[in-house]
Short mmCIF file of the C-alpha atoms (twelve columns), coordinates in Angstrom:
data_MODEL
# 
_entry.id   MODEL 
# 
loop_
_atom_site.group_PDB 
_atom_site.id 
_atom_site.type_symbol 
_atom_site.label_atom_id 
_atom_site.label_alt_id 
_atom_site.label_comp_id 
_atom_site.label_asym_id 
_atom_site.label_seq_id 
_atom_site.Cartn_x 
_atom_site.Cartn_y 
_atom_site.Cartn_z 
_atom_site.pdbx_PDB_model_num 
ATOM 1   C CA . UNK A 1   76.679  112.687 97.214  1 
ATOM 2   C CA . UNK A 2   73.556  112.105 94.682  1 
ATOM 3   C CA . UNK A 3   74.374  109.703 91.900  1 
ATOM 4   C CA . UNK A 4   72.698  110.940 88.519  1 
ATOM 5   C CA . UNK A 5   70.069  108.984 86.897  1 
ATOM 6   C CA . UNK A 6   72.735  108.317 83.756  1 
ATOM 7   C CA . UNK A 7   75.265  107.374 85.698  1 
ATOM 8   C CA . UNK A 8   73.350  104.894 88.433  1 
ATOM 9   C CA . UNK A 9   71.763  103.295 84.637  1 
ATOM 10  C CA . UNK A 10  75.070  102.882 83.552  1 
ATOM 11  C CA . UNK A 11  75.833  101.231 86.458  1 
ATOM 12  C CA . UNK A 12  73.363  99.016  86.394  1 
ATOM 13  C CA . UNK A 13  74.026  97.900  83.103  1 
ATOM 14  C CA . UNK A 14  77.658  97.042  83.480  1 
ATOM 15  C CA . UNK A 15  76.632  95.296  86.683  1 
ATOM 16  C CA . UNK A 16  74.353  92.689  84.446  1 
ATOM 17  C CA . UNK A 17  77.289  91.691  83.021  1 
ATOM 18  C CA . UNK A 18  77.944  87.913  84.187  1 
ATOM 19  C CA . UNK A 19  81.583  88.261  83.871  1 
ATOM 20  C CA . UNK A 20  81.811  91.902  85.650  1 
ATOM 21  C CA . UNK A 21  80.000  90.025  88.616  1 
ATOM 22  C CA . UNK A 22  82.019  87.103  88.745  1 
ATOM 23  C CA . UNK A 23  85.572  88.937  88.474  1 
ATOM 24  C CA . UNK A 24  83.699  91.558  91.216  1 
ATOM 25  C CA . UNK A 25  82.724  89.062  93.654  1 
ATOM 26  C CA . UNK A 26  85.986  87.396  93.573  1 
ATOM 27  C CA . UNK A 27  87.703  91.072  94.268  1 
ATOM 28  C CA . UNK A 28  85.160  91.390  97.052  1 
ATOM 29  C CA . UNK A 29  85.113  88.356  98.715  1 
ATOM 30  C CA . UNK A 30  88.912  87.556  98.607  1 
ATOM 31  C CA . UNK A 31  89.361  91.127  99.614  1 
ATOM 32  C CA . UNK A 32  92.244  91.670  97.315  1 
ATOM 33  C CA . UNK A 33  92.724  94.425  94.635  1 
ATOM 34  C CA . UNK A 34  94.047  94.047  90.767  1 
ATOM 35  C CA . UNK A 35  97.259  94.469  90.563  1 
ATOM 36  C CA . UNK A 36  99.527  94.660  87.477  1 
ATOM 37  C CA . UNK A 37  101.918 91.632  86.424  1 
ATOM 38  C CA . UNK A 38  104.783 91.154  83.746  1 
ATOM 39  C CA . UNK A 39  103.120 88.376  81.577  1 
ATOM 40  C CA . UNK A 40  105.402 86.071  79.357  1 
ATOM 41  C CA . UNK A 41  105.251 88.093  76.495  1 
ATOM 42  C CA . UNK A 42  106.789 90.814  78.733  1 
ATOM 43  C CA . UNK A 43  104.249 93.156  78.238  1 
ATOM 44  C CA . UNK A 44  102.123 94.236  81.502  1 
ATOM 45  C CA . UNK A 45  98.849  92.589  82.701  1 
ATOM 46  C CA . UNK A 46  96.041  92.598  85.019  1 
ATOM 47  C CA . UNK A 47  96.333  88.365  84.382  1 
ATOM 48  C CA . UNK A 48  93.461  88.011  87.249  1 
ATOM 49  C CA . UNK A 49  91.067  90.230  85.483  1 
ATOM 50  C CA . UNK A 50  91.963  88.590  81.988  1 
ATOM 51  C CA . UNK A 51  91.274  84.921  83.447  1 
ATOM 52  C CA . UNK A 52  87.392  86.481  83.476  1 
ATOM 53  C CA . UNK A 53  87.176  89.166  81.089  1 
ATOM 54  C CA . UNK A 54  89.385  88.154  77.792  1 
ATOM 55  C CA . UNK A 55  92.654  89.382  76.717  1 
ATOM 56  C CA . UNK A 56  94.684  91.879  77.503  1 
ATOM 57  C CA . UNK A 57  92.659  94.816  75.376  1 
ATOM 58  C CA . UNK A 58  88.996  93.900  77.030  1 
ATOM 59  C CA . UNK A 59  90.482  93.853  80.244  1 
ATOM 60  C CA . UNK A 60  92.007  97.354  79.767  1 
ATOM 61  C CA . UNK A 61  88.698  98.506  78.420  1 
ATOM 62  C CA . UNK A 62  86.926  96.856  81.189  1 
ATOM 63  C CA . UNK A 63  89.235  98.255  83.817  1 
ATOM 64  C CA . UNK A 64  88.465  102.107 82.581  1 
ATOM 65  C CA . UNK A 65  85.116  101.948 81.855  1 
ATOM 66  C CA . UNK A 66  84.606  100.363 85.445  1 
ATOM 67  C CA . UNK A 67  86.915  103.760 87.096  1 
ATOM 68  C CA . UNK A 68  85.094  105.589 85.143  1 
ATOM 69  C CA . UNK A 69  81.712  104.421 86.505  1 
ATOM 70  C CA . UNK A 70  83.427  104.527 90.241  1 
ATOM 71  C CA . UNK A 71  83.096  101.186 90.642  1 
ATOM 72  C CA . UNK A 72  86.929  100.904 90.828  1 
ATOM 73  C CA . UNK A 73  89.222  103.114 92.713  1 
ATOM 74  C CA . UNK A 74  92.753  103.547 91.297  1 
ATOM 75  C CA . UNK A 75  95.808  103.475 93.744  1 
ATOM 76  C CA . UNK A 76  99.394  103.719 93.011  1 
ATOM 77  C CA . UNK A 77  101.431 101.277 92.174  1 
ATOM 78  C CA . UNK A 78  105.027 101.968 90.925  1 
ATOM 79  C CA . UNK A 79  106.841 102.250 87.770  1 
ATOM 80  C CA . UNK A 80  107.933 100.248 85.363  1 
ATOM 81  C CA . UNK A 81  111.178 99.929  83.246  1 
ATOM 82  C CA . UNK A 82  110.175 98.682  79.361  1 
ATOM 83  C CA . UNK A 83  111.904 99.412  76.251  1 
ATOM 84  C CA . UNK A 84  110.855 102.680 74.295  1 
ATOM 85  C CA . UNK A 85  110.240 100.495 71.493  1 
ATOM 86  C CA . UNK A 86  108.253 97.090  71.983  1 
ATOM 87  C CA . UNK A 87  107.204 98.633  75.347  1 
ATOM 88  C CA . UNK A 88  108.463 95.694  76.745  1 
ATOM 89  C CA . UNK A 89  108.690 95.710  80.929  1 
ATOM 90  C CA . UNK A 90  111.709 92.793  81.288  1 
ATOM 91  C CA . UNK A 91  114.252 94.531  79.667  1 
ATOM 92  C CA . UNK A 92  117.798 92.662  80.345  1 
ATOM 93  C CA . UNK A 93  120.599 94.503  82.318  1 
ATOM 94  C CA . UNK A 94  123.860 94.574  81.187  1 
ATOM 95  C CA . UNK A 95  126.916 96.227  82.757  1 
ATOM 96  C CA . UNK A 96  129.231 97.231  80.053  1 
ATOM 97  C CA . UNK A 97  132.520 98.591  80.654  1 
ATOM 98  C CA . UNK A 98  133.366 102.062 79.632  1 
ATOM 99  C CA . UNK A 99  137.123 101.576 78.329  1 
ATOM 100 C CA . UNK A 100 136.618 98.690  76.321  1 
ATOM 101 C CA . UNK A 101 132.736 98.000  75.931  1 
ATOM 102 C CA . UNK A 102 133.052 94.912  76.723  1 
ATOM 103 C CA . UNK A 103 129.795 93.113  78.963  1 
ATOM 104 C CA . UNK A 104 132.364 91.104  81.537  1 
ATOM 105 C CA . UNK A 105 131.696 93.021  84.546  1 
ATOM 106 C CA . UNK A 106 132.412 91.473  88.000  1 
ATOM 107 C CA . UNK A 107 131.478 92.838  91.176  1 
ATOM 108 C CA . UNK A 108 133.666 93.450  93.921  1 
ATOM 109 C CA . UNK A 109 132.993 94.150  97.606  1 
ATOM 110 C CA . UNK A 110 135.667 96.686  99.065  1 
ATOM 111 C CA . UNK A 111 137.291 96.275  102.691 1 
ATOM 112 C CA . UNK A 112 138.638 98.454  105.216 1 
ATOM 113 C CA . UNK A 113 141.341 96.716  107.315 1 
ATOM 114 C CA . UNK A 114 141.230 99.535  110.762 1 
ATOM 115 C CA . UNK A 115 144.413 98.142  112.211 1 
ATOM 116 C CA . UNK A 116 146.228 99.785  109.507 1 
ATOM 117 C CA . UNK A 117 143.776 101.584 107.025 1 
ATOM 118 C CA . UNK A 118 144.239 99.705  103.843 1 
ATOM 119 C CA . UNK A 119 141.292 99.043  101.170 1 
ATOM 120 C CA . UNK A 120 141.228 96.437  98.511  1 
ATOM 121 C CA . UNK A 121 138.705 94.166  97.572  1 
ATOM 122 C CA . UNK A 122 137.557 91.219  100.156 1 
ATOM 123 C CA . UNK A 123 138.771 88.724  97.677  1 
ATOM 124 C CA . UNK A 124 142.363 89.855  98.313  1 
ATOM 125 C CA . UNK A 125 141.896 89.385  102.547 1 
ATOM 126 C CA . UNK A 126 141.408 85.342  101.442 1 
ATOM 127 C CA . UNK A 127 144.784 83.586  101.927 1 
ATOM 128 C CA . UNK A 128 144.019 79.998  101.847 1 
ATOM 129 C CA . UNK A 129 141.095 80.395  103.536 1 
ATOM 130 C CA . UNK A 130 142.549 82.241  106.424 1 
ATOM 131 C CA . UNK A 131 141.771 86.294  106.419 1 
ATOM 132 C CA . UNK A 132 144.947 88.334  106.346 1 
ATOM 133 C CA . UNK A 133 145.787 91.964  105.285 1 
ATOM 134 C CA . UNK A 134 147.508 92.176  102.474 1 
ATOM 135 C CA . UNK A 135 149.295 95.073  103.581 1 
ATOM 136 C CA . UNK A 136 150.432 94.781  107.105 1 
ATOM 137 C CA . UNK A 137 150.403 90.593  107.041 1 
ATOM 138 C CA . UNK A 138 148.211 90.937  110.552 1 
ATOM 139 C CA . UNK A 139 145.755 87.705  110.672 1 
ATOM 140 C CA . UNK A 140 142.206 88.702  110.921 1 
ATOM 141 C CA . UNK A 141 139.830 87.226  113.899 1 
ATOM 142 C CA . UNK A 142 137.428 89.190  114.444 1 
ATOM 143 C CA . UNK A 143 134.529 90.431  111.585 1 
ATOM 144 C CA . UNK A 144 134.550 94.149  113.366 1 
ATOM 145 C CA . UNK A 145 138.450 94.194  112.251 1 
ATOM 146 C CA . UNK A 146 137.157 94.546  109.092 1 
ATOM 147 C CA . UNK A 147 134.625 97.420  107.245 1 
ATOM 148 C CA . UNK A 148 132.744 97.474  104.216 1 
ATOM 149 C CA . UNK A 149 133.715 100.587 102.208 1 
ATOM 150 C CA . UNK A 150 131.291 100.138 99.484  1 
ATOM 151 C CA . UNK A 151 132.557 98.528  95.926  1 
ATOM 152 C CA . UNK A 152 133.542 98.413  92.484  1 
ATOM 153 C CA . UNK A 153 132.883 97.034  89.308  1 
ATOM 154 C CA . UNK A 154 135.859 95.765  87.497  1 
ATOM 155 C CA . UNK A 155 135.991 94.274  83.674  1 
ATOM 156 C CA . UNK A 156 137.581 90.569  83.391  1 
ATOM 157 C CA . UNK A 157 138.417 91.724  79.623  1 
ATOM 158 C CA . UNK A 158 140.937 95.063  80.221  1 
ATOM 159 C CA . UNK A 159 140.361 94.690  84.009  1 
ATOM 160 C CA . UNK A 160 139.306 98.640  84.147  1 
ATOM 161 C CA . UNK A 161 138.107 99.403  87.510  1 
ATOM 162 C CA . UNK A 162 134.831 101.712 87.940  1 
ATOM 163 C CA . UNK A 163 132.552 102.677 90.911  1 
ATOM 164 C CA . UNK A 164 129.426 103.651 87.968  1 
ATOM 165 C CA . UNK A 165 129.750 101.244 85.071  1 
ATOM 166 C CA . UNK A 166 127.591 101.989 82.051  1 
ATOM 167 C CA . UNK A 167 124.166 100.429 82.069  1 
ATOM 168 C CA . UNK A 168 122.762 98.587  78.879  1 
ATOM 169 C CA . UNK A 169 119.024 97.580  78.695  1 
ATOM 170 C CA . UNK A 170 118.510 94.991  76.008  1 
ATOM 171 C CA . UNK A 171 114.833 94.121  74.895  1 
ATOM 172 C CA . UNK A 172 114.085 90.719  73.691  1 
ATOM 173 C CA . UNK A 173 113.667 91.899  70.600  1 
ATOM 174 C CA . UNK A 174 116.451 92.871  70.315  1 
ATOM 175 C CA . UNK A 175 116.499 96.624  70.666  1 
ATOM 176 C CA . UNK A 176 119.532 98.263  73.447  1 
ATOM 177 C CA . UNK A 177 118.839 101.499 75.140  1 
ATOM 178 C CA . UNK A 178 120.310 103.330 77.675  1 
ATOM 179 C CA . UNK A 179 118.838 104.821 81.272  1 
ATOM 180 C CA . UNK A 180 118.939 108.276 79.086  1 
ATOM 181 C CA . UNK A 181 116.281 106.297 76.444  1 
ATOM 182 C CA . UNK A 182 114.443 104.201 78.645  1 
ATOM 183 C CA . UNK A 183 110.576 104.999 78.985  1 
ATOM 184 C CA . UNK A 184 109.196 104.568 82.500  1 
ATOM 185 C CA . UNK A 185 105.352 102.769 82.442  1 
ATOM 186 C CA . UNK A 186 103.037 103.807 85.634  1 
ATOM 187 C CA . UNK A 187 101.046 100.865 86.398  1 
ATOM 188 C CA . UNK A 188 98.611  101.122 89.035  1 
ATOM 189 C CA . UNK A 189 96.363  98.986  91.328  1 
ATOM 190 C CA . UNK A 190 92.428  98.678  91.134  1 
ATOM 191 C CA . UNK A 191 90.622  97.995  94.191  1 
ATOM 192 C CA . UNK A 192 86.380  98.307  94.245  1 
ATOM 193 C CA . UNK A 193 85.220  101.671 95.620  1 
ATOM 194 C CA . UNK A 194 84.060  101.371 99.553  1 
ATOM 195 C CA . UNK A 195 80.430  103.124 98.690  1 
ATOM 196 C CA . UNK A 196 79.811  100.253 96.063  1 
ATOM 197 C CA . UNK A 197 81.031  97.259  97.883  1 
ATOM 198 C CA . UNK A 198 78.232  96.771  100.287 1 
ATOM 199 C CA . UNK A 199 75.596  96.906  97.075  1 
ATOM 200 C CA . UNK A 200 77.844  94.160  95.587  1 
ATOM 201 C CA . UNK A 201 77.799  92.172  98.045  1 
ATOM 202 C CA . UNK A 202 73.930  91.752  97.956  1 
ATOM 203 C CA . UNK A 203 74.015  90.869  94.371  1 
ATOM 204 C CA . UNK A 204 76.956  88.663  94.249  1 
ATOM 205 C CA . UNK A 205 75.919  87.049  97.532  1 
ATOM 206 C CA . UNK A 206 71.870  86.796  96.751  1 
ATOM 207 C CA . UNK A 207 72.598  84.676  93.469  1 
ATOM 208 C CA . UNK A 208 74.098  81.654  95.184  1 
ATOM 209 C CA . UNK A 209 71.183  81.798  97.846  1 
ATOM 210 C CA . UNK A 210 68.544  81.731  95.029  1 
ATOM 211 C CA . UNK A 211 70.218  78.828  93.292  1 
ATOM 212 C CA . UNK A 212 70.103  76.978  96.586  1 
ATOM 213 C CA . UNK A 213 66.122  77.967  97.277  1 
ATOM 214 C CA . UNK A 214 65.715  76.911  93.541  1 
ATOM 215 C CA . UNK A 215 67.547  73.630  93.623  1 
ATOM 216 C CA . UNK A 216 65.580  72.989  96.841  1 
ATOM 217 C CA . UNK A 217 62.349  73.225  94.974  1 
ATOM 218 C CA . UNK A 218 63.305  70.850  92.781  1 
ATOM 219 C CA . UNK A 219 64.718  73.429  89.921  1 
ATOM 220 C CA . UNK A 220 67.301  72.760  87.652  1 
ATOM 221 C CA . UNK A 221 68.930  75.848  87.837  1 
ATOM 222 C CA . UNK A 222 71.660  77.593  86.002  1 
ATOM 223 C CA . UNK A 223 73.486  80.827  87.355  1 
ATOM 224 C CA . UNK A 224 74.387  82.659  85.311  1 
ATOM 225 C CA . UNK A 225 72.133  81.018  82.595  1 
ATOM 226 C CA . UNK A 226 72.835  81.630  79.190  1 
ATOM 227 C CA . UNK A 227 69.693  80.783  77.139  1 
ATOM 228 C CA . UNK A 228 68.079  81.118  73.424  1 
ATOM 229 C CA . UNK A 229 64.945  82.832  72.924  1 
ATOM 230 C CA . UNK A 230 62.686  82.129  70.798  1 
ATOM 231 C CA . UNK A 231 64.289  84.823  68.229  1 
ATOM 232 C CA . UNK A 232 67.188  82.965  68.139  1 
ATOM 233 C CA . UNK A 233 69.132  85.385  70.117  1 
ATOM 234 C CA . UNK A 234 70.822  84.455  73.431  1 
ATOM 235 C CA . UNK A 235 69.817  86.388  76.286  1 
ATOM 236 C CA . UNK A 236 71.928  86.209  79.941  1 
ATOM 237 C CA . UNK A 237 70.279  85.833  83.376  1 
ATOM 238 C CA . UNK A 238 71.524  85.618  86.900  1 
ATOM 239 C CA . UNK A 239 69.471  82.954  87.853  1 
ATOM 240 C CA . UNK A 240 67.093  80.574  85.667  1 
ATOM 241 C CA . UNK A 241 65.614  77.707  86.994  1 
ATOM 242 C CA . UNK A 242 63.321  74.972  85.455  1 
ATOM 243 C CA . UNK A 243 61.380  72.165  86.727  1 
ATOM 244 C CA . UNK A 244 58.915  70.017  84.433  1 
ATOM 245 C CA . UNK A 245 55.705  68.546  86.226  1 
ATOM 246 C CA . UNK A 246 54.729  65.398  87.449  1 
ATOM 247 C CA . UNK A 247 54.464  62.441  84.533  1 
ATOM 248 C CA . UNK A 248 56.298  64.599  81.991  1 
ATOM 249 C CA . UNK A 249 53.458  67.455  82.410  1 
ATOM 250 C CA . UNK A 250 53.664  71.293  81.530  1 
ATOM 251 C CA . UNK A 251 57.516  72.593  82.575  1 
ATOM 252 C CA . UNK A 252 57.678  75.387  84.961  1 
ATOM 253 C CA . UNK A 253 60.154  78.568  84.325  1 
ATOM 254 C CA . UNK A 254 61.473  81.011  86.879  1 
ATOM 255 C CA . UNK A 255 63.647  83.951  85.115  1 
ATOM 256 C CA . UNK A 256 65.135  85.967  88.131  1 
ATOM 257 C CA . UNK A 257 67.910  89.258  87.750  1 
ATOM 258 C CA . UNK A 258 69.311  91.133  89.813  1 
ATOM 259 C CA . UNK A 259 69.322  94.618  89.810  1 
ATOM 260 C CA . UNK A 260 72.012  96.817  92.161  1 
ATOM 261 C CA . UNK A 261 71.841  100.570 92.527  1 
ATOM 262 C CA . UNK A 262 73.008  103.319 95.065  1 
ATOM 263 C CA . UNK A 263 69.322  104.807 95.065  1 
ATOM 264 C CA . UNK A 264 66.311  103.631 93.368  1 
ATOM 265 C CA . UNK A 265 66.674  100.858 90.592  1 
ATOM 266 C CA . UNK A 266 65.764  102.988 87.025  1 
ATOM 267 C CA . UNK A 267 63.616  101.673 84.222  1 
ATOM 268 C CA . UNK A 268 66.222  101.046 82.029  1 
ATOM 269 C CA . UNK A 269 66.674  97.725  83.977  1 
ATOM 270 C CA . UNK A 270 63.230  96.743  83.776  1 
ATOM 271 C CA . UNK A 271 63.282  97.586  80.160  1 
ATOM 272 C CA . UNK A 272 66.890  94.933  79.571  1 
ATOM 273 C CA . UNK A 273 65.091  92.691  81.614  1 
ATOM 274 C CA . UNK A 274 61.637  92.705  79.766  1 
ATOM 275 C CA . UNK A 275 63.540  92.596  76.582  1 
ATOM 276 C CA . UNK A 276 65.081  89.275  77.649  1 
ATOM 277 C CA . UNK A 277 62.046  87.554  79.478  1 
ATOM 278 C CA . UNK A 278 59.619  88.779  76.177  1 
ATOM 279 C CA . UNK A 279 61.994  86.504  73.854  1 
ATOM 280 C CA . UNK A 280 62.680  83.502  76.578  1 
ATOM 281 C CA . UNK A 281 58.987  83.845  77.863  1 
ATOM 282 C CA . UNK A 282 59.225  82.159  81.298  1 
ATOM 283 C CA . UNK A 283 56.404  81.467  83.815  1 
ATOM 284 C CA . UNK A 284 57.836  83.376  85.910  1 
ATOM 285 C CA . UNK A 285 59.869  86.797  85.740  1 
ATOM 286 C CA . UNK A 286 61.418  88.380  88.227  1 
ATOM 287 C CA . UNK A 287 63.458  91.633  88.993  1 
ATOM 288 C CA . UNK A 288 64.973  92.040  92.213  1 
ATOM 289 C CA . UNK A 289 65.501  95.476  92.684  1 
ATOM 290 C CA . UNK A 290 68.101  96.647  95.621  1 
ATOM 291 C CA . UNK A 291 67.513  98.882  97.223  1 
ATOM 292 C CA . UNK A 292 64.109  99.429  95.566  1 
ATOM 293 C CA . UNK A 293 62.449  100.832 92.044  1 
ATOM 294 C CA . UNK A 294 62.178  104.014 90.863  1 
ATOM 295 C CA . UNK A 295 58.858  105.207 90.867  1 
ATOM 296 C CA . UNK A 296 59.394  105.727 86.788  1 
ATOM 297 C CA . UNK A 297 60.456  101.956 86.761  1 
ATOM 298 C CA . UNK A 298 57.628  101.234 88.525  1 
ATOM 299 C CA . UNK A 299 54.744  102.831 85.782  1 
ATOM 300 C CA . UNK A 300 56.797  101.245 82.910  1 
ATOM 301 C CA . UNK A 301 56.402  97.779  84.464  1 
ATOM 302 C CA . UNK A 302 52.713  98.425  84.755  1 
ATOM 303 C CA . UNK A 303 52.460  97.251  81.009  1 
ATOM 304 C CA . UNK A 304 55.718  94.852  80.699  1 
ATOM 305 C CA . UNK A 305 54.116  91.968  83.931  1 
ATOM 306 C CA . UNK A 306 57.456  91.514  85.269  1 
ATOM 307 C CA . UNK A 307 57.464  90.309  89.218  1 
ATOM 308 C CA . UNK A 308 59.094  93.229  90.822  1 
ATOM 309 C CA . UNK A 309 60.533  92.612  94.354  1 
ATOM 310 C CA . UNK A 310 62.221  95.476  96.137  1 
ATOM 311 C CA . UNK A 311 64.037  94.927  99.064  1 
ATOM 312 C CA . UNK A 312 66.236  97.545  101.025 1 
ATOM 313 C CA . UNK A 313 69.400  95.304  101.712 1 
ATOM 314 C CA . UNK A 314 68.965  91.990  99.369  1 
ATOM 315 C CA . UNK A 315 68.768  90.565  102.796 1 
ATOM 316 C CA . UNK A 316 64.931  89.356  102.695 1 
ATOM 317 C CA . UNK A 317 64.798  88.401  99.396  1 
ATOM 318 C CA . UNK A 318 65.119  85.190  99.263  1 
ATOM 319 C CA . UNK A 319 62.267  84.802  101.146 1 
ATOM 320 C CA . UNK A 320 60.075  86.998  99.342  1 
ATOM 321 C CA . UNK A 321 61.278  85.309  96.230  1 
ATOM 322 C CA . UNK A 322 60.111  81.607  98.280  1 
ATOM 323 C CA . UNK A 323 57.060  83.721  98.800  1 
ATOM 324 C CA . UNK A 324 56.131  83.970  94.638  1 
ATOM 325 C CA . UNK A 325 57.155  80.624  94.245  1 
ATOM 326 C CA . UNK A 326 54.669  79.135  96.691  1 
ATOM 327 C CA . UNK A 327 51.971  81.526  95.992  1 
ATOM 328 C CA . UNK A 328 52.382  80.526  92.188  1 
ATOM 329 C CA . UNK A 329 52.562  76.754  93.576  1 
ATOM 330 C CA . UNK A 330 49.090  76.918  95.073  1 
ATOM 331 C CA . UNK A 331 47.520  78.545  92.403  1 
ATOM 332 C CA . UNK A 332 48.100  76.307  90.004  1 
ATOM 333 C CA . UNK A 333 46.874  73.426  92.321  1 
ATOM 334 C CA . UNK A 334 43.626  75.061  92.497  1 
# 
């Protein structure tokens, strides 16, 4: 299936997003999916995906703009009870009896004695801890003298006796309903789409690696870096390392990103990226580009001097990356 150009820029875009990445990479590598959870306000959450994206309303935002991009599948889940008002999904059950309304329902397990056929509740088998039928006055040895014939609900206040008692839902607000009132809430599960998850991985995996080569070089390196340009404005990078010469001499920049896409990488993520690196002006810019750049991205760049570096799989480009970084090493030696 071709992916449109609007769609695999959209893509791209919401996969720049430091804390799409991060809650991503954890989905990927732990190899779980989001699933929904009764927080304690007793409303429902995705409380992994708020830990990284914000509160409950980003996260629902988040959640459909990524299923919308197909970047998230959506499974099913189940059902939940919550209150037609608050929308509440811990409602409190309540077993109220029909006669007398009162909410002193017991349970009671009822008994089959075969020897002679009578039923009553087990409670009524117990003589002083010994089992005996209340009927025929036989002693009891064995369990299989005995079978369970279901059970009844009977109410300690007028001691009315009911296989179906009535069923009261009671909302911590405050609000009752019955089962006739109730509104059911389908919650589902979110797990990352197969097609995408091999692209992720690339991206979320190629970051770390990059720190490490840039650390190793004697960076300082942030990931994701957060920086101010010289606008004023903060601008977000996957990777940004820094390393000032010897004796205090002229500091060295490195800007990298990282660009995912099902086909070729379009211009509108050389265009972000140019936007970002023309405000932070670093030594060094570069735009990894998985599985490669568009041909369009490609004549754009011609004027912006970003460091492209394609690379089918993400696989060699840490190297290449070591590549620019010793090239640029020796020529400023020279």
């Amino acid at each position: 299936m071709q992916v449109s150009s609007e769609n695999r820029s959209g893509r791209q875009k919401l996969l720049s997003d430091p804390k799409t990445r991060e809650l991503l990479r954890r989905l990927i590598m732990e190899n779980k999916s989001l699933a929904p959870d009764v927080g304690p306000d007793g409303l429902i959450h995705y409380l992994v995906a708020e830990q990284v994206i914000g509160d409950a309303k980003a996260t629902e935002a988040w959640i459909d703009e990524m299923t919308k991009d197909g970047i998230l599948k959506k499974g099913a889940y189940k059902e939940l009870v919550t209150c037609p008002v608050h929308l509440r999904a811990d409602p409190q059950v309540q077993l109220e009896c029909a006669k007398c309304k009162a909410r002193k329902m017991r349970k009671t397990t009822l008994v089959e004695h075969l020897y002679c056929g009578y039923i009553d509740a087990d409670s009524k088998f117990d003589q002083g801890g010994f089992l005996v039928c209340p009927n025929c006055k036989r002693p009891i040895h064995r369990a299989d003298e005995l079978r369970s014939s279901g059970g009844w609900y009977e109410c300690q206040n007028c001691l009315t006796k009911t296989s179906v008692p009535k069923v009261v839902l009671s909302c911590r607000d405050g609000d009752e309903f019955g089962t006739n009132d109730l509104r059911l809430a389908a919650v589902y599960t979110y797990a990352v789409e197969d097609s995408v998850v091999a692209q992720l991985k690339n991206a979320l995996i190629l970051a770390p690696a990059l720190v490490e080569l840039l650390s190793s070089a004697g960076f300082k390196v942030m990931s994701p870096a957060t920086l101010q340009g010289r606008s004023g404005t903060s601008h977000t990078v996957d990777v940004y390392g820094e390393k000032t010469g010897d004796q205090g001499t002229e500091t060295n920049d490195v800007a990298i990103q990282i660009a995912v896409d099902a086909a070729a990488v379009e211009p509108s993520a050389v265009i972000s990226f140019f936007a970002k690196t023309y405000d932070l002006r670093p030594k060094l810019a570069i735009l990894i580009t998985i599985p490669s750049a568009s041909e369009a991205a490609k004549q754009i760049n011609e004027g912006y001097g970003i460091t492209l570096v394609e690379d089918s799989d993400g696989a060699s480009a840490v190297q290449k990356v070591k590549a620019l970084l010793d090239s640029a090493g020796k020529a400023k030696t020279q």
